[in-house]
C-alpha positions as CSV (number, residue, x, y, z in Angstrom):
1,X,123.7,-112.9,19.1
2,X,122.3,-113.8,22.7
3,X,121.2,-110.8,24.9
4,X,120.8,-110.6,29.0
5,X,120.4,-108.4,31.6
6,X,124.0,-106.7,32.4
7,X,125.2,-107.5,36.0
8,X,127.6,-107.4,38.2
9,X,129.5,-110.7,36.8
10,X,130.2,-108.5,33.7
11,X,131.9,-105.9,35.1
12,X,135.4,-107.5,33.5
13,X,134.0,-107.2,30.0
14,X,132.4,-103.5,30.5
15,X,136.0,-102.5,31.8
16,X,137.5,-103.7,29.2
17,X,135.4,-102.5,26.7
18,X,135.2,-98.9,28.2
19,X,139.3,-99.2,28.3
20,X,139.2,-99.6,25.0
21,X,140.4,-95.6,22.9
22,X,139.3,-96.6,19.9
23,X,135.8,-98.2,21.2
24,X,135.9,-94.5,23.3
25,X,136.5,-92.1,20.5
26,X,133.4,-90.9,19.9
27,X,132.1,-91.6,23.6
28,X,133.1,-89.4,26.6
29,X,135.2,-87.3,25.0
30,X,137.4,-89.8,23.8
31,X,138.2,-91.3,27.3
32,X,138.8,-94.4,27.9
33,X,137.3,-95.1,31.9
34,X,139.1,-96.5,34.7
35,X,137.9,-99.6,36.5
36,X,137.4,-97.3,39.5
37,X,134.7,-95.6,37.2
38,X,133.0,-98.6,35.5
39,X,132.4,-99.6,39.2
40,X,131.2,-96.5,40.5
41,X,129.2,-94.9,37.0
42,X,128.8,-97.3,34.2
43,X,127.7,-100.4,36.0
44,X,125.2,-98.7,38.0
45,X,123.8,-97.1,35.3
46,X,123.7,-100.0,32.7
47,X,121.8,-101.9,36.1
48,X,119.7,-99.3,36.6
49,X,116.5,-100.9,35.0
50,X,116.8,-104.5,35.3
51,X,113.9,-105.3,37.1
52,X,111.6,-103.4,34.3
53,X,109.1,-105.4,33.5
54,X,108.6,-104.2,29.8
55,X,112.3,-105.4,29.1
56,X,113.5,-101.8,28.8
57,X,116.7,-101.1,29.9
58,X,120.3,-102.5,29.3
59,X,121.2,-105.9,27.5
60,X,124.5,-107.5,27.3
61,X,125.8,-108.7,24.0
62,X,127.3,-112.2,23.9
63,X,128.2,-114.5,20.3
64,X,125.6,-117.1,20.1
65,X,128.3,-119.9,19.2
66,X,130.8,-118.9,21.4
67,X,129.5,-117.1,24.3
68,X,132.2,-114.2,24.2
69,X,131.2,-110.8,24.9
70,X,130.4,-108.3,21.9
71,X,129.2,-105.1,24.3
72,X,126.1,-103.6,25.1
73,X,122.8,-102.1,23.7
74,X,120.5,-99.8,26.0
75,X,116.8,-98.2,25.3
76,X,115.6,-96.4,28.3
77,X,113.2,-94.3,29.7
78,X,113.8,-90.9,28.5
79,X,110.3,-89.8,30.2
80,X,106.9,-90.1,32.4
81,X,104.4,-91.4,31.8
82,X,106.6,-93.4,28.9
83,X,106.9,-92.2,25.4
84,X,110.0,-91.8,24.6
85,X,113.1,-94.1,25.2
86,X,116.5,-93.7,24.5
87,X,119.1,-96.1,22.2
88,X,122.9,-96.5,22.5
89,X,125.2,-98.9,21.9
90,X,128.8,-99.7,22.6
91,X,130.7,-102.9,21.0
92,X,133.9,-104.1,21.0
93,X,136.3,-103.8,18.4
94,X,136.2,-107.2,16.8
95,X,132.7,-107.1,16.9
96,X,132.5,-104.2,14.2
97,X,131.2,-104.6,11.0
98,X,129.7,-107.8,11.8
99,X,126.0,-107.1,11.6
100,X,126.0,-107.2,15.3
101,X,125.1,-103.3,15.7
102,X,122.1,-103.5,13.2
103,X,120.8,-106.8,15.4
104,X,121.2,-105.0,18.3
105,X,119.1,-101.8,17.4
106,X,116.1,-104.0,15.9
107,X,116.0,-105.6,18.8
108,X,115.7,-102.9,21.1
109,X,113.6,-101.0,18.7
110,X,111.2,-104.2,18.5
111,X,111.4,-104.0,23.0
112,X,110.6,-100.1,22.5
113,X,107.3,-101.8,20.4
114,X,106.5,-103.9,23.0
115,X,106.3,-101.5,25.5
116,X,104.0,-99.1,23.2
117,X,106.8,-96.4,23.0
118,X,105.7,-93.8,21.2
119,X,108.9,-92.3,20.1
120,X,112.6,-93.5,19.9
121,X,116.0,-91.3,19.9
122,X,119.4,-91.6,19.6
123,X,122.2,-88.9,19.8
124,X,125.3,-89.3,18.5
125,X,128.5,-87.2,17.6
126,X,128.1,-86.1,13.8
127,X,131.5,-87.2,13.1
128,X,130.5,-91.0,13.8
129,X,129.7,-91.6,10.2
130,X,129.3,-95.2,10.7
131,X,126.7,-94.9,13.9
132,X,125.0,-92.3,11.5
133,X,124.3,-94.7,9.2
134,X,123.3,-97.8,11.4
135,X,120.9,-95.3,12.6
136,X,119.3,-94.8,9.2
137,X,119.1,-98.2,8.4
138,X,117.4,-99.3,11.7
139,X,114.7,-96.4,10.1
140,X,115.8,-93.7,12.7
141,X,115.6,-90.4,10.6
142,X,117.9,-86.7,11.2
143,X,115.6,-84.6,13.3
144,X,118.4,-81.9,14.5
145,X,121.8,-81.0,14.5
146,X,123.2,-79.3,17.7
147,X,126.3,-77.5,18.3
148,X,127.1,-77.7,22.6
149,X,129.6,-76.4,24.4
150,X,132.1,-78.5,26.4
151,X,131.9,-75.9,29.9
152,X,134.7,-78.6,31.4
153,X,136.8,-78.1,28.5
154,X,140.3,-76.1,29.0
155,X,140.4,-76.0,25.0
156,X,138.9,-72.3,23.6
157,X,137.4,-74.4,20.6
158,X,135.1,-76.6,23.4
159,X,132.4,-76.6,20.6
160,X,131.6,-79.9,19.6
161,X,128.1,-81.2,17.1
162,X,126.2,-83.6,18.1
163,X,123.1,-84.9,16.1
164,X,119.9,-86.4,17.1
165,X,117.7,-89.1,15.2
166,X,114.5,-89.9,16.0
167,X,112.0,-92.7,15.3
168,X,108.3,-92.1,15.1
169,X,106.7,-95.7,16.4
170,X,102.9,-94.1,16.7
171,X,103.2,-92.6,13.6
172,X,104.5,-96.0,11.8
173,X,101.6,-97.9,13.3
174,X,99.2,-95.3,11.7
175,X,100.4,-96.6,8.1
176,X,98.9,-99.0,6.0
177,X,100.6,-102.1,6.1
């Protein structure tokens, strides 16, 4: 797998990965987005730290051999001054259960390193079994479990739990090798 920046020259392959219901299930609601909003939300955002010099930020995912697009991996900036960072993911369909997501996370976990992150998190739905467990086996470990309510929701039952994982960089460097 070959990563790069995302930019605008993408934006073809994020729409048709964020058009994608079954790549949205556990994402949004279970939306898929419209064009109109890849352009005005998700590019922007997936831009939004390119120029970081400590290669934080967003990464596109592209087959090494063939070049075709397999989605995106993010760890950002969840705070100032920097110890914590974010990590998602989104991948397209064919790209699942490939080894692709596990490559993915090391890599952004070993950028979180390289920055001297203290502290990397991920939240996820707790339905998403498999993100659960790509989670665990990058060594992100269950911190919480949180029940939030959808306020945009017309549905009485809005509730929905989420989970949040959490991996401890400063305190891995404190063990013996």
């Amino acid at each position: 797998m070959a990563l790069t920046r995302t930019n605008w020259p993408d934006v073809d392959d994020v729409v048709a990965l964020n058009a994608d219901s079954e790549v949205m299930r556990y994402v949004d609601h279970g939306r898929s987005m419209t064009p109109a909003r890849v352009l005005a939300e998700e590019m922007p955002r997936l831009m939004a730290h390119n120029r970081r010099a400590d290669r934080l930020g967003s990464w596109l995912a592209r087959d090494r051999g063939t070049s075709s697009f397999l989605g995106w991996f993010m760890i950002t900036p969840v705070d100032e001054p920097l110890r914590t960072v974010e990590l998602a993911y989104r991948l397209r369909r064919r790209a699942w259960g490939r080894g692709y997501d596990l490559e993915g996370m090391l890599c952004m976990i070993e950028m979180a390193r390289a920055a001297q992150v203290s502290i990397v998190i991920a939240t996820m739905m707790a339905v998403d079994v498999a993100s659960r467990r790509l989670m665990e086996k990058a060594g992100l470990h269950l911190v919480q479990t949180l029940i939030s309510e959808n306020t945009g929701s017309t549905t009485a039952a809005a509730a929905r739990r989420e989970v949040d994982y959490a991996l401890d960089l400063a305190m891995e460097a404190k063990l013996p090798a």
